[in-house]
C-alpha positions as CSV (number, residue, x, y, z in Angstrom):
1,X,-54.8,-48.8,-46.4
2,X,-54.6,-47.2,-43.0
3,X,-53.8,-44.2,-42.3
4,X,-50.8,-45.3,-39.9
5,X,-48.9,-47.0,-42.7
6,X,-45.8,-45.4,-44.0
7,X,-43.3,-46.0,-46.4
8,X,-39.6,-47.3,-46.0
9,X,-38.9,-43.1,-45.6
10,X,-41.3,-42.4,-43.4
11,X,-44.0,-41.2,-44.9
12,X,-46.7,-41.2,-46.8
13,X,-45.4,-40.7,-50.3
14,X,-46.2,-43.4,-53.0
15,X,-48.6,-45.0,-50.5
16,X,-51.8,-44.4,-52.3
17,X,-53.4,-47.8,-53.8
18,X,-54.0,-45.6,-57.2
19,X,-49.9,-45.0,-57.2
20,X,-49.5,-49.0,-56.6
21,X,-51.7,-50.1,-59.3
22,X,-50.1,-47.3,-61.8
23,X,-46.7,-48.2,-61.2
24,X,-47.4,-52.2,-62.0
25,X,-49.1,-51.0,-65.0
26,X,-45.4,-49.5,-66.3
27,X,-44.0,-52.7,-65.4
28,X,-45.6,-54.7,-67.8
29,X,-43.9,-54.0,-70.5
30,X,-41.8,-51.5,-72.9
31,X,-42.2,-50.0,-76.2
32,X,-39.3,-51.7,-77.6
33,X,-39.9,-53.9,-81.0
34,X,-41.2,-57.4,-80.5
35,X,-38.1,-59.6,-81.0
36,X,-40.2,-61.0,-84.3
37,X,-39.6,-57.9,-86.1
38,X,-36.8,-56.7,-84.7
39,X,-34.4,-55.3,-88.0
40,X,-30.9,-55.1,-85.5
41,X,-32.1,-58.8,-84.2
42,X,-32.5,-60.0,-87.9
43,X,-29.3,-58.4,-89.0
44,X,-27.9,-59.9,-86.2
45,X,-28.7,-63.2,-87.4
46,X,-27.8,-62.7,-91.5
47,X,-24.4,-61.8,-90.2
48,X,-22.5,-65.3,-90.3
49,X,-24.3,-66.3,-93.8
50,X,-23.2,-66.6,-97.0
51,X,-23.2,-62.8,-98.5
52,X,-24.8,-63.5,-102.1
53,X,-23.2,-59.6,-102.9
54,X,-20.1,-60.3,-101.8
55,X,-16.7,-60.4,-103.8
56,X,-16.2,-64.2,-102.6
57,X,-19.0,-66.4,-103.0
58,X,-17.8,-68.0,-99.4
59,X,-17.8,-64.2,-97.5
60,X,-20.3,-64.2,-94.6
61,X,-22.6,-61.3,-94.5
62,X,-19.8,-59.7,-91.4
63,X,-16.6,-60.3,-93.8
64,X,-18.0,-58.3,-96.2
65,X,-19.3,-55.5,-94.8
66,X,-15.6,-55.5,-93.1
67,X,-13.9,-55.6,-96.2
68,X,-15.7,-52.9,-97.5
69,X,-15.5,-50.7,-94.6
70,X,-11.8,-51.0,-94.8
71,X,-11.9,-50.2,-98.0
72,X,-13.4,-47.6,-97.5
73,X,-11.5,-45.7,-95.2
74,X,-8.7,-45.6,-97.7
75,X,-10.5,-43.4,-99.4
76,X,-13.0,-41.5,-97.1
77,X,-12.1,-39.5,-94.4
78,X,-15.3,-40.1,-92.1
79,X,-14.9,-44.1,-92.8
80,X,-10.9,-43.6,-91.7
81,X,-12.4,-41.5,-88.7
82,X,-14.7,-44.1,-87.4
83,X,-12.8,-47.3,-88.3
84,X,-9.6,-45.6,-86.1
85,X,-12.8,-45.1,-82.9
86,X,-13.4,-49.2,-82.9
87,X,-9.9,-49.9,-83.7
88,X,-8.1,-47.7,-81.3
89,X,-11.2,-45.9,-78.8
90,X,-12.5,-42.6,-79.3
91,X,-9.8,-39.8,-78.0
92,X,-11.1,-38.0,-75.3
93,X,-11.7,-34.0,-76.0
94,X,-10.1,-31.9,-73.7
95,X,-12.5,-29.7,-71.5
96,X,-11.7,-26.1,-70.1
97,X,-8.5,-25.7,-68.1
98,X,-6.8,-29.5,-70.0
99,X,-4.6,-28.2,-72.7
100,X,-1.2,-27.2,-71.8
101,X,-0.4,-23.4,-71.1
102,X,-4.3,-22.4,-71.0
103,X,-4.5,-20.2,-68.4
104,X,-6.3,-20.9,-65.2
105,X,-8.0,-18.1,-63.1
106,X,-8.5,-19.3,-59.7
107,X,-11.0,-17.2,-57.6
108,X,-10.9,-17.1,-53.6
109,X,-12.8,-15.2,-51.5
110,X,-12.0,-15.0,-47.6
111,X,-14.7,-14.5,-44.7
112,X,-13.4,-13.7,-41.5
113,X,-16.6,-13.3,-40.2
114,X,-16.5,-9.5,-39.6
């Protein structure tokens, strides 16, 4: 590489061949699980068969694990909590300075340039 080449900034940052060849290595690939193994990929998969636990003998996998979360929540506050997030959205928490007739303090500093 010569030593007038420069990059897209104008300089010589990321130019070296060592930084090239380390930032392909990064690219060939991820630590996720192989797709083979995956657990959320299989799950994915069971959801629209027969559930052998089910109430039903013809609930899928998915209208089971509804019904019971429903049924859940009538009884369990965190289940109620979390079926009324996917239902209706999380409600957003107020920060600092939202809720009504909290004071704000409001500091201003002049400079006149004496």
């Amino acid at each position: 590489m010569s030593e007038k080449q420069l990059n897209r900034s104008g300089n010589k940052r990321g130019m070296s061949l060592n930084s090239r060849k380390n930032l392909d290595e990064g690219r060939k690939g991820n630590n996720h699980a192989k797709k083979d193994y995956s657990i959320t990929r299989i799950q994915k998969g069971m959801m629209w068969e027969l559930c052998p636990y089910a109430k039903d003998p013809a609930w899928t996998w998915a209208y089971a694990l509804a019904e019971a979360g429903m049924r859940d929540a009538l009884t369990e506050e965190k289940a109620r909590e979390n079926l009324k997030d996917r239902l209706e959205g999380k409600v957003t928490q107020p920060i600092g300075g939202d809720l009504p007739g909290e004071p704000i303090t409001v500091r201003v500093v002049y400079d006149n340039g004496n």
